[in-house]
N, C-alpha and C positions, 0 to 999 in steps of 0.2 A: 517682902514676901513675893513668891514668884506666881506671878495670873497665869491663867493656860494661855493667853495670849505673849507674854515673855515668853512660856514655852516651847510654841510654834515659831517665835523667831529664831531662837538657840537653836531650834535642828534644821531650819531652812539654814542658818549659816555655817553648821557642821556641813551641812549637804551640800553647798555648794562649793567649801573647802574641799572635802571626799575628791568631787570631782574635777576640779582645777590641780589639785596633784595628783590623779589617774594618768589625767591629760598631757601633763608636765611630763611625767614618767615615760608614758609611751611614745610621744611627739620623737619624730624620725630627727628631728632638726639640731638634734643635742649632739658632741662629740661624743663619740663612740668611748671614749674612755668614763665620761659622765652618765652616761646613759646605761641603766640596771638591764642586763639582759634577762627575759622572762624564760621559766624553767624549760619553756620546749626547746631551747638553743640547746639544750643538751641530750636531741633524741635523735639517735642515730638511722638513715633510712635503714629499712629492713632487707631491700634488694642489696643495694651497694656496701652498707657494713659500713658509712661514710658519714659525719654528720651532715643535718639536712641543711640546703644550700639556703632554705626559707628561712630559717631561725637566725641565720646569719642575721638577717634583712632586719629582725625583731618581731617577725610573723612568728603565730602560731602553727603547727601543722597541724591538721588530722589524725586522729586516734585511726591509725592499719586498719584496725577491725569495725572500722564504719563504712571506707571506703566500698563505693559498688564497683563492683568485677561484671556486671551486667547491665543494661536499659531496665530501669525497677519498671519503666511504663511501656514494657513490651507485650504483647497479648500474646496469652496462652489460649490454646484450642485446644478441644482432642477432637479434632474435625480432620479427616486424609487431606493432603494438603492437594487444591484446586491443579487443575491440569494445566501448562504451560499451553498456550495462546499460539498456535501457530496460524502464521498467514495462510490462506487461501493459494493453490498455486495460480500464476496471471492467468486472465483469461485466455483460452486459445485464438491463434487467429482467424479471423474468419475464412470460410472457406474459399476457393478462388471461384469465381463465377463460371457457372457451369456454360461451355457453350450450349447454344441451343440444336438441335440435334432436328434436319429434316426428316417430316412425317414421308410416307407410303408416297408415290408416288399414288395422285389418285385415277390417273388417266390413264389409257389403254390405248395400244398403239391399232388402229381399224384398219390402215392402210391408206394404197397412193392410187389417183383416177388423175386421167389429162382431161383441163376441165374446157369450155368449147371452145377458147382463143386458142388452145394445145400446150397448155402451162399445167405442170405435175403441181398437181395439190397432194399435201400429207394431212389424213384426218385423223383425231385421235379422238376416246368415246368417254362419258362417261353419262352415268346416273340415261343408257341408250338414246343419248346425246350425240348425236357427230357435230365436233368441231374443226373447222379447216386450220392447218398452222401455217405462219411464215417464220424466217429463220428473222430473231431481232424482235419476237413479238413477246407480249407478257400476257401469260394466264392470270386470271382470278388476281392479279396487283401479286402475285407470290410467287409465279414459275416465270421465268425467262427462259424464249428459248436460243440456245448461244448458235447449235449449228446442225444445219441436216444432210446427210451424208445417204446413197444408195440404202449404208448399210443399219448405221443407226442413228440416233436424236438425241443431241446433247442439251440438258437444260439444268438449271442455278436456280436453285432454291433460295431465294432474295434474302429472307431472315438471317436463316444460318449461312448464306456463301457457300452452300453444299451443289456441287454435280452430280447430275443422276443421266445416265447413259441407258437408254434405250433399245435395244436390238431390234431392228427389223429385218425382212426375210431382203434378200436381194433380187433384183430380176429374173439372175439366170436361175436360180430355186424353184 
C-alpha cells in the first residue's frame, strides 16, 4: 500500500525526470540533426518575409505584438515644453582707461615788473595772491612751468601731460 510519503518520492522523481529531459531537449550541444527544433523555428520575421535568423539558433522569438516601438519609461507632460538655455553673451570688455583730462587753469596771468637787481619777474594771481614765476619751476606739485616767452607762458599739467599756453600782452601793446 502506498504512504503519502511513497507518494512525495514518485513525483519528486517524475519531476526531476520532466526536467533532465527539458534540459536534454534544449541543450545547444546536441547535432543539429538530433536536436527537435521548437515551434518558433517556423515564424517568419514580419519586416523581411524571411525566417527568423533566432530560431535557427533554437531561440524563441517574441510575439510582434509585444515588442515596444517606444521607451514604455518615457514621461508624459502636458506642461509647454521649457525654454532652450541660451548662454549669456561674453562679457564686454572693459573700457579703456580714460585719460585724465587737465582741470581750468587756476591762475591768472597779473603781469611783468623789473625787480631791484633789474631781472623781469612774471607774476601770476590767484585766490588775490601774487605769485612770482620762473621758467623750470612747479606750482602747487601740478603745474610746471616749461617756457616764458615776451608773448606767452607755456606750462604741463604734470598728471595728465597736458600744455596749457598762456597769452600775454607784449611790450610794444
Amino acid at each position: 500500500m502506498l504512504t503519502r510519503r511513497h507518494g512525495l518520492v514518485l513525483a519528486a522523481m517524475v519531476t526531476m525526470m520532466l526536467v533532465a529531459w527539458t534540459a536534454w531537449r534544449d541543450s545547444p550541444d546536441l547535432p543539429a540533426s538530433s536536436a527537435r527544433v521548437p515551434h518558433a523555428a517556423k515564424s517568419v520575421d514580419v519586416v523581411t518575409g524571411q525566417p527568423a535568423a533566432t530560431a535557427a539558433r533554437g531561440e524563441f522569438d517574441r510575439d510582434p505584438l509585444l515588442e515596444a516601438t517606444a521607451d514604455p519609461f518615457q514621461v508624459v507632460t502636458f506642461f509647454p515644453p521649457q525654454p532652450k538655455f541660451v548662454a549669456p553673451p561674453p562679457p564686454a570688455l572693459p573700457p579703456a582707461p580714460v585719460k585724465p583730462v587737465a582741470p581750468p587753469f587756476p591762475f591768472l596771468y597779473f603781469g611783468r615788473m623789473v625787480d631791484v637787481n633789474g631781472k623781469l619777474v612774471t607774476y601770476l594771481t590767484r585766490d588775490d595772491v601774487l605769485i612770482p614765476i620762473r621758467a623750470k619751476e612747479t606750482l602747487d606739485n601740478v603745474y610746471r612751468i616749461d617756457a616764458m616767452t615776451e608773448t606767452e607762458i607755456v606750462v604741463t599739467h604734470l598728471p595728465s601731460n597736458e600744455k596749457v599756453t598762456i597769452t600775454t600782452q607784449s611790450a610794444s601793446n
